[in-house]
Structure formats: structure tokens, C-alpha cells
C-alpha positions in Angstrom: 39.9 -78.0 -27.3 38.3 -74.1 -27.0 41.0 -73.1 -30.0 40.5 -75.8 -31.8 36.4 -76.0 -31.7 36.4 -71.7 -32.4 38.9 -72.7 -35.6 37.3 -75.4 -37.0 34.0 -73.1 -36.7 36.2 -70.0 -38.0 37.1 -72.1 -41.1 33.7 -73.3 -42.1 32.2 -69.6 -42.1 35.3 -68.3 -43.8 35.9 -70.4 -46.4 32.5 -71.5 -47.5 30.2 -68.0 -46.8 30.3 -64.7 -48.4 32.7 -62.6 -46.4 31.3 -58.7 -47.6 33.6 -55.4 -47.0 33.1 -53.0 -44.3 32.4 -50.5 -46.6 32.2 -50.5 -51.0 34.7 -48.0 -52.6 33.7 -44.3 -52.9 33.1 -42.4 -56.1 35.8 -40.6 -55.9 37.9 -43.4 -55.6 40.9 -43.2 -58.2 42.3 -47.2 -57.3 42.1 -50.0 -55.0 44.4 -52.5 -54.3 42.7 -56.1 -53.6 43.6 -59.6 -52.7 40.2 -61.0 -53.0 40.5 -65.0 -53.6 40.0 -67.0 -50.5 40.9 -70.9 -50.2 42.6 -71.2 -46.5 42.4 -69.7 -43.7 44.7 -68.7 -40.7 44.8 -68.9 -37.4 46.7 -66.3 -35.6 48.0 -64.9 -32.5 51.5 -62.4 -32.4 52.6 -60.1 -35.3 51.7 -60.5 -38.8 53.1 -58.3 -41.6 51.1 -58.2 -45.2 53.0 -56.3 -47.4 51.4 -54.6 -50.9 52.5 -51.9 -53.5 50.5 -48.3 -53.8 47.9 -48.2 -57.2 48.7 -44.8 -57.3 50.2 -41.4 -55.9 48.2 -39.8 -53.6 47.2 -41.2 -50.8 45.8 -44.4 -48.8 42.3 -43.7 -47.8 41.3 -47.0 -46.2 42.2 -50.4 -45.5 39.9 -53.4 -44.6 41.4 -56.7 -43.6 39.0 -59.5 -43.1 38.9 -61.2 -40.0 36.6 -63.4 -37.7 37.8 -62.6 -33.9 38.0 -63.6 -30.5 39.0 -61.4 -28.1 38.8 -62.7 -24.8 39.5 -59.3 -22.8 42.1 -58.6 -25.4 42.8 -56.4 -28.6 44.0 -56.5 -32.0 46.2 -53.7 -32.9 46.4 -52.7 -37.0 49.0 -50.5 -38.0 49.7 -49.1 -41.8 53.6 -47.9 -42.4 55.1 -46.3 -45.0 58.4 -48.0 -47.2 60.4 -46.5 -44.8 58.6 -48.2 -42.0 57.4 -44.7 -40.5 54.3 -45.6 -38.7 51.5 -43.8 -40.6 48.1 -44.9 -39.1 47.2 -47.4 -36.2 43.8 -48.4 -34.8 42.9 -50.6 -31.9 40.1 -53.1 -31.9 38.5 -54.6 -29.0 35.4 -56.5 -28.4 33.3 -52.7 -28.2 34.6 -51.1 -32.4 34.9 -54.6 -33.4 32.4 -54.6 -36.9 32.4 -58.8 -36.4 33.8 -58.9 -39.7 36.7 -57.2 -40.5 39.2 -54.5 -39.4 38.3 -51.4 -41.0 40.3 -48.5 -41.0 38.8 -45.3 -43.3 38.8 -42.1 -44.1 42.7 -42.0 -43.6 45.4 -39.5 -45.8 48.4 -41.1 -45.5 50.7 -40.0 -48.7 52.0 -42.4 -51.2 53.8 -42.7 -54.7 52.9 -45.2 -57.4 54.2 -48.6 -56.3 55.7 -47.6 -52.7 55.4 -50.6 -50.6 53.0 -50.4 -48.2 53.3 -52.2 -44.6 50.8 -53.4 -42.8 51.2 -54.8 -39.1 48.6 -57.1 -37.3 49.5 -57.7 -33.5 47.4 -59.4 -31.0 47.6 -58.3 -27.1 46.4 -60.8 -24.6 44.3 -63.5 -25.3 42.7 -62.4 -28.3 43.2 -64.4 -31.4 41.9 -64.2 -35.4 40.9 -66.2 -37.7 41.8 -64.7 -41.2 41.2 -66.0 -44.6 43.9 -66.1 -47.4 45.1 -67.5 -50.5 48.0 -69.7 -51.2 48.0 -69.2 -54.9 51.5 -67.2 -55.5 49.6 -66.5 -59.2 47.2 -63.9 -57.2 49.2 -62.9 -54.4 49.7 -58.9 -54.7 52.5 -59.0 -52.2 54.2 -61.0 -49.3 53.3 -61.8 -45.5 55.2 -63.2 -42.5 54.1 -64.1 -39.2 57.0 -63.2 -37.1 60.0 -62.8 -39.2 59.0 -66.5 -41.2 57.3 -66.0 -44.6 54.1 -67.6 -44.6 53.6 -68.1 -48.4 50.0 -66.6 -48.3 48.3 -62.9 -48.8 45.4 -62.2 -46.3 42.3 -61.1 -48.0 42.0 -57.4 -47.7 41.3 -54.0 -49.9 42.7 -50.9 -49.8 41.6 -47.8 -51.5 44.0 -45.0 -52.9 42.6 -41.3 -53.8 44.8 -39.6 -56.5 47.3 -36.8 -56.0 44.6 -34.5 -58.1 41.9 -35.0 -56.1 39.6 -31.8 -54.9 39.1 -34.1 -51.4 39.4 -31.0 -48.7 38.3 -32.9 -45.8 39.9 -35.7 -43.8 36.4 -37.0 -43.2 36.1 -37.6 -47.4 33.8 -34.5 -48.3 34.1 -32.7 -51.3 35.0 -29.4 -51.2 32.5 -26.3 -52.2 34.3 -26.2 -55.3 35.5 -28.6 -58.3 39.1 -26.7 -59.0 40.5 -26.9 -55.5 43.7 -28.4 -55.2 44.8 -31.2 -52.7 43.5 -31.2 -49.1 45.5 -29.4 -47.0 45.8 -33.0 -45.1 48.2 -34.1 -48.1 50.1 -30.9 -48.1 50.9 -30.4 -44.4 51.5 -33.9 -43.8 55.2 -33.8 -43.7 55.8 -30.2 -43.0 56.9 -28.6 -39.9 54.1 -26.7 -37.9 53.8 -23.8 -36.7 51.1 -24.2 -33.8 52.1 -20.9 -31.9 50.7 -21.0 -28.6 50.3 -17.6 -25.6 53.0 -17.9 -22.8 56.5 -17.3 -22.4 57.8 -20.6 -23.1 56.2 -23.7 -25.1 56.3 -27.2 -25.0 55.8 -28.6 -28.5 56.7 -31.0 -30.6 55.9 -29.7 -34.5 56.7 -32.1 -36.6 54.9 -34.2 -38.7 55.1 -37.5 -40.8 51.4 -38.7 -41.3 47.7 -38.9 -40.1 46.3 -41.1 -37.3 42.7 -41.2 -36.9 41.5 -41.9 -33.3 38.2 -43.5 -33.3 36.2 -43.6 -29.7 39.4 -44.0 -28.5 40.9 -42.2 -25.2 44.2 -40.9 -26.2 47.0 -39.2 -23.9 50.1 -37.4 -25.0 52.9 -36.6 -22.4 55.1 -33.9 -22.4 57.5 -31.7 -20.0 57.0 -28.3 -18.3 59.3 -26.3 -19.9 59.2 -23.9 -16.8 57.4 -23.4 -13.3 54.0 -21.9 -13.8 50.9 -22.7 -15.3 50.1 -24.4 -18.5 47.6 -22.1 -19.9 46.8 -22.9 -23.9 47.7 -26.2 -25.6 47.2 -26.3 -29.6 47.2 -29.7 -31.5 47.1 -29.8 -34.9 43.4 -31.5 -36.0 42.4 -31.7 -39.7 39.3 -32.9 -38.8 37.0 -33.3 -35.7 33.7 -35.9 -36.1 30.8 -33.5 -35.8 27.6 -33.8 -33.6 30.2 -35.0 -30.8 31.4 -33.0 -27.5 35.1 -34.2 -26.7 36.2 -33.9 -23.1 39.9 -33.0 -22.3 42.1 -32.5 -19.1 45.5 -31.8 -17.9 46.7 -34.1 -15.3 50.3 -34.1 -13.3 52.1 -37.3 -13.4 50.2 -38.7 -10.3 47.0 -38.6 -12.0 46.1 -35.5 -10.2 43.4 -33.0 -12.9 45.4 -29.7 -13.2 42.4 -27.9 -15.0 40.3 -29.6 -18.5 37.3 -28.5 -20.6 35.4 -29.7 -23.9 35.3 -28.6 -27.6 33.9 -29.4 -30.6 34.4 -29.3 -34.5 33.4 -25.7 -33.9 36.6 -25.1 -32.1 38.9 -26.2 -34.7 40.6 -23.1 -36.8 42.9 -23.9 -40.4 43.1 -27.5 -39.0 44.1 -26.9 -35.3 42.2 -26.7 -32.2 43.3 -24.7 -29.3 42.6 -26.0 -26.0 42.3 -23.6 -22.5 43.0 -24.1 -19.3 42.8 -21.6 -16.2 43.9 -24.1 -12.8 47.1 -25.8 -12.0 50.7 -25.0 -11.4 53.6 -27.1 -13.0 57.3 -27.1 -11.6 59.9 -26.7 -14.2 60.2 -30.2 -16.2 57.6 -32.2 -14.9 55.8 -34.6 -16.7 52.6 -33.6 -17.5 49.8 -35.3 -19.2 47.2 -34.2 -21.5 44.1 -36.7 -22.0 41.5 -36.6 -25.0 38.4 -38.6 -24.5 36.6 -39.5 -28.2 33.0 -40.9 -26.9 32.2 -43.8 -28.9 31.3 -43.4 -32.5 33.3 -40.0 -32.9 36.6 -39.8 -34.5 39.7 -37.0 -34.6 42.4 -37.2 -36.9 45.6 -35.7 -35.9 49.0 -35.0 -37.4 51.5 -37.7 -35.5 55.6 -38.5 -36.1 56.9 -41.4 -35.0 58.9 -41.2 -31.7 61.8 -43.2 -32.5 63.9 -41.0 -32.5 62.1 -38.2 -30.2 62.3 -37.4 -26.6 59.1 -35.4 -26.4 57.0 -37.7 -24.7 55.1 -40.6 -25.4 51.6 -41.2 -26.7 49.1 -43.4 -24.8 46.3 -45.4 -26.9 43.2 -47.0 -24.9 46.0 -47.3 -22.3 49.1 -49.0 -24.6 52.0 -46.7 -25.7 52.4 -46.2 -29.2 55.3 -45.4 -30.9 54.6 -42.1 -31.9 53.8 -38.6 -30.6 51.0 -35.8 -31.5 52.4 -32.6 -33.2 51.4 -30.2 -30.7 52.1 -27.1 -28.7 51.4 -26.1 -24.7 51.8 -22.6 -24.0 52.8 -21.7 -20.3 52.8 -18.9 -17.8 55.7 -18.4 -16.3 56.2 -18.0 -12.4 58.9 -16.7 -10.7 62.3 -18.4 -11.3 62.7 -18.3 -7.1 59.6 -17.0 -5.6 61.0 -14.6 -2.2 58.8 -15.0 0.6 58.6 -12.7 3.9 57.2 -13.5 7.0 56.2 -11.6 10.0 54.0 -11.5 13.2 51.7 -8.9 11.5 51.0 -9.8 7.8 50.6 -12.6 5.7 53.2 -14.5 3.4 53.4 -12.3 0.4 55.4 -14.2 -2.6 56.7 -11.7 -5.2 56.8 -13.4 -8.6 58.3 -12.0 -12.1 58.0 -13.1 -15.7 59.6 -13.5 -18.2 62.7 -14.2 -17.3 64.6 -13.0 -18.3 62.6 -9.7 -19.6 63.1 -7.8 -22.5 61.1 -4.8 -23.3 57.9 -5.7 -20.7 57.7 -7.2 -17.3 55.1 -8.8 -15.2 55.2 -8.8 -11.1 52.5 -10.9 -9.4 51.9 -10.3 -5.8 50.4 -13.4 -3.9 49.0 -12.4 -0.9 47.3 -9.8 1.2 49.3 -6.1 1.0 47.7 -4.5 4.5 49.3 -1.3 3.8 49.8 0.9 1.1 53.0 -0.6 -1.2 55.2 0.9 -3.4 56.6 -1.4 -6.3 60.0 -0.3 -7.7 62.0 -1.5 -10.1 66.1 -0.8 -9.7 69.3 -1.2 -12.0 72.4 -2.5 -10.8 73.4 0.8 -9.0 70.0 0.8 -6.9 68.3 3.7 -8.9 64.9 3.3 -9.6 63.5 3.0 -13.1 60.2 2.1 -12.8 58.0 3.0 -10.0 54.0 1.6 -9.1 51.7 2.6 -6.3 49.6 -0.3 -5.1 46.4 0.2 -2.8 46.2 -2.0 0.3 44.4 -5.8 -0.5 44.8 -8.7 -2.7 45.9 -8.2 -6.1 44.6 -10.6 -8.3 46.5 -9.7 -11.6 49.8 -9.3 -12.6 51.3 -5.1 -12.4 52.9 -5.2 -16.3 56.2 -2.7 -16.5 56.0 -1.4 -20.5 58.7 -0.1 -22.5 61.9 -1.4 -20.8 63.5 -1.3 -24.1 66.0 0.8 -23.7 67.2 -0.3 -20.1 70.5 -2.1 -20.8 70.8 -6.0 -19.9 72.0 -7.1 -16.9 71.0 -7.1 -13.2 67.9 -5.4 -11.6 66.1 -5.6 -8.5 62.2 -5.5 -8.0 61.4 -4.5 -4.7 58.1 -4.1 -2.8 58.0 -1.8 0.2 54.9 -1.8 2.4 55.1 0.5 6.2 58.7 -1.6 7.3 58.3 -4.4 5.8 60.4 -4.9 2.3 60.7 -7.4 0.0 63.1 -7.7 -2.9 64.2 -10.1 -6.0 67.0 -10.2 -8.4 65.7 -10.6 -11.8 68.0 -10.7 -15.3 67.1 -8.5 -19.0 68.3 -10.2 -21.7 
């Protein structure tokens, strides 16, 4: 009796009251694709597909679907694919974004050609349930839509906006640029290139491709990835074309058991030719281990990021408000290497002193770390295969806080060597490689 009262009620205000759009079309609109007439409604829970053909090539800068909603503790997930069903944008409504008209998703820049078929995918997630008006008039409809894999016979009434390939748009947030002869936004031309996104360390996990823009919108989004060696994750770059200003966005590291490795905040400020580089100085990763990095959008802000679906990917997977996606962020962590096997020594009259190296294996520079307390005066040697030293350091006694760098080991020839620490009697050695 709920359903049916909260349908009956749905009906009446759809069908008989002016149902305005979230927002009119911009000047610098080119087209807009619009199913407009209204005489039945819907009511639905589960997947819903609307399909529709591009006005133009360029790209899709908003969509708004018309909608009365109940969501019960539950969501409403809207996601915009391309004719090859790549997933291209997705936004999640709940009871807090939810305009109480409509699901609005704007200031998007996801690339089209003249008459490519557009997808559009309506789901529903727990108890949540829409009423959405439509037409049954095959004269009008502008494309096809099935509940499930059954055709329904009806369009939904929605609009969707297209700017032209020509446009001088140089922002994702729909700002002009400074000048009227600019070509197209560097969203557009990036959009299905691979990226760069070099990061500091001595190895990188990253995933750099890219096959559209997905706007995040007060959301909380997390993005895991692999250690791609034991150390410390110190820089992680994501590629950002635009960052809602007037907001301060929170961000963190976290190992798989929730645990914060190290976080911070940026702003728009922070983000350089579309990327913002993130910093972290706390937390050690083992070699592989999942690892989780976690952007908080406060409510009203928005980031748009570079995404590929992850179909076919075994980067990580992408968290939204909590639900996987099927998609991950182009991005790249940068990590300090430790040791490959750390050598400890232990006696009755010092403390544990771990001996670390990186990279490994070196080329033409080395780091040594020391972790712990040298009470005497050390010598730290480096030795070929034969037991010559070829490098040679004198440390004063105490705690060395920052790694002893060996330069121009270019022309030692690869193989084996050994880095050795001698302190009074005690010694401590590792076998390290040159590439």
C-alpha cells in the first residue's frame, strides 16, 4: 500500500505539473538532444537503459533525467557510456545531492561524434525507487529504453547538452578561456591519451591510461593500488582537469586494514597542467600490498578526473561513497625504496642497526640508510666482487637521519658488491646487485 499510495502521488505531480530542468542550456551551447513530451509515467526499481544519438561532435556536457524519488536509505546510480559501452561518467544520488527533481549530471567532457549512440544506465541500490515520466509516442521518441534486457516501448524525459569540437571551452568547470582563438580544452585532447604523470621514487605504481572524465561531486572516492616494492609511498599524482575552487579536499593513505599511513589537503592551487601532486612523509609498505588512497570532496565541491574502465585492468579498483565502480583513476604513486632484505646485528652493547640500500639494483648512484644508533665511529665501505673497496664514508657516532648517497658509480661494472659498515668490532654487511 506505501508503493502504491507514493505512485499514485508520483503520477499526479508528474504528469499534470510543470516539471522544470536542473539547469537551462549555456550560451555556449552548440546542441541539445531532448525528449520533452510527457504522457505516462514509470515506476522503477533495477536497471534502466535510455539510449539516444550525439547532436554533434564534440562532447557531452550534461545530462538531466527527470525523476521524483524515494530513497529509503538507498541510491540511484546514473551512468553515461559511450557506443562502445566504455563507461564515461557516473554519479551517485542519495537523499543528501538529491535536487528533488531530477538527476543532474553537468559540467562533464566526455567525447563524441555526430550520431554516436549514447548509453545511459539508471540503477537503483536498496530500497530506493523513481518515479520517472515518459512518452509512449514512437513519433517523438529520440531513441530506445529497456528495463532489464525487455524493451519498454517508451523514452524517459531528459536533455542532454553537446558543446562542439570548435569550442574555445578551456575549463572542465565551463569557463571561457582568456582568449577567443584557443583551440579545444585540453580535457577533449587528453581524454584518450596515455599519461605521463611522472612521479619521485624508484619505482611507481600507476595506471596512465585514460578513456573519459568522471566528475566526483561531494563524493568520497578511494582508488586501490599495489606497492610495487617495500618502502614508503612518498608522492602520488592523479591526473585532475579541474578542482572546484573555494574548497579544501582532505586525502590519506591507508594500508588494507584501514590503518592511516600518512594524508594531507590541497586545493585548486595545487593542481599544475591538469594534475595535482599529492605528499606524503609517514608509513612503510611491504612489497605488493594493497594500499588505499581516499579523497574526501566536502559537500558542494566537485573534482573531475581522468578514469578508464577496469574491465580489463588489474590495477585496482575504484570505491564510490563505498560501491565499487567499474573503473579506475589514471594515476601515479611514487615510492622509496627500502632495502630488498634489511641485515640486522645484535649485541649486548649496541642497539639494532638495520643497513638498508636503494635502488636496487643501482646504477650510477646509491643510497645506504642506517637505522639506528652508531655508538662508535663507523666506516661505510662499499666492495666489488673481489672484496676491494670502491667507495669509502666516514660516519660520526649517533643517529643518522638521512640516507649517505654514493655518486658516480658509472663506471663500476655490474654485478655483485658488498656494503659493509664497520663500527669498533662490530660489522655489518649486505649483498647488493648494479644493473
Amino acid at each position: 500500500m506505501i508503493r502504491t499510495s507514493f505512485l499514485s502521488l508520483a503520477l499526479i505531480g508528474l504528469l499534470f505539473s510543470n516539471v522544470s530542468f536542473a539547469a537551462s542550456p549555456q550560451d555556449d551551447i552548440q546542441c541539445k538532444v531532448e525528449q520533452d513530451a510527457v504522457n505516462t509515467a514509470l515506476f522503477f526499481q533495477g536497471m534502466l537503459t535510455q539510449t539516444y544519438r550525439s547532436c554533434s561532435k564534440g562532447t557531452i556536457s550534461d545530462l538531466d533525467i527527470i525523476a521524483t524519488t524515494e530513497f529509503n536509505g538507498g541510491s540511484v546510480s546514473v551512468s553515461i557510456l559511450d557506443a562502445n559501452l566504455t563507461l564515461r561518467a557516473i554519479k551517485t544520488f542519495t537523499a543528501d545531492n538529491y535536487n528533488g527533481s531530477s538527476f543532474y549530471l553537468n559540467n562533464l567532457a566526455i567525447p563524441t561524434l555526430r550520431n554516436s549512440t549514447i548509453y545511459v544506465v539508471l540503477k537503483t541500490y536498496g530500497d530506493a525507487s523513481c518515479v520517472l515520466p515518459c512518452t509512449d509516442n514512437a513519433d517523438l521518441f529520440v531513441g530506445e529504453m529497456k528495463i532489464g534486457s525487455a524493451y519498454e516501448g517508451k523514452n524517459l524525459k531528459f536533455s542532454s547538452s553537446f558543446r562542439g569540437a570548435a569550442s574555445n571551452l578551456q575549463s572542465a568547470d565551463g569557463t571561457r578561456g582568456e582568449t577567443s582563438n584557443q583551440g579545444p580544452s585540453n580535457v577533449q585532447s587528453r581524454v584518450a591519451a596515455n599519461l605521463e604523470l611522472q612521479v619521485e621514487g624508484d619505482c611507481a605504481s600507476a595506471q596512465r591510461k585514460s578513456s573519459g572524465v568522471l566528475n566526483f561531486n561531494g563524493e568520497t572516492f578511494i582508488q586501490m593500488f599495489k606497492a610495487c616494492d617495500r618502502g614508503r609511498i612518498t608522492n602520488i599524482k592523479l591526473a585532475t582537469p579541474y578542482v572546484e575552487p573555494g574548497h579544501t579536499f582532505d586525502y590519506a593513505l591507508t594500508s588494507d586494514d584501514g590503518t592511516v599511513l600518512s594524508g594531507g589537503t590541497f586545493t585548486h592551487e595545487n593542481v599544475m597542467d591538469e594534475e595535482v601532486l599529492l605528499t606524503f612523509d609517514a608509513g612503510a609498505v611491504r612489497a605488493n600490498q594493497p594500499v588505499y588512497l581516499k579523497v574526501v570532496c566536502p559537500a558542494g565541491a566537485r573534482i573531475a578526473a581522468l578514469v578508464t574502465g577496469a574491465g580489463d585492468s588489474q590495477f585496482g579498483r575504484l570505491y564510490i561513497d563505498g560501491q565499487a565502480a567499474q573503473f579506475n583513476l589514471a594515476m601515479a604513486a611514487g615510492l622509496e625504496a627500502a632495502t630488498a632484505s634489511d641485515v640486522e646485528a645484535t649485541t649486548d652493547e649496541r642497539d639494532d642497526i638495520l643497513l638498508g640500500t636503494y635502488p636496487v639494483p643501482f646504477g650510477d648512484a646509491l643510497n645506504v640508510s642506517i637505522r639506528g644508533t652508531v655508538t662508535q665511529g663507523a666506516v661505510l665501505q662499499l666492495l666489488d666482487a673481489q672484496g676491494m673497496p670502491v667507495e669509502k664514508r666516514f660516519l660520526r657516532p649517533g643517529t643518522l637521519n638521512t640516507p649517505i648517497r654514493l655518486d658516480d658509480l658509472g663506471h663500476l661494472r655490474p654485478g655483485l658488491y658488498t656494503v659493509r659498515l664497520v663500527s669498533g668490532e662490530h660489522v655489518i654487511t649486505k649483498r647488493i646487485l648494479k644493473g
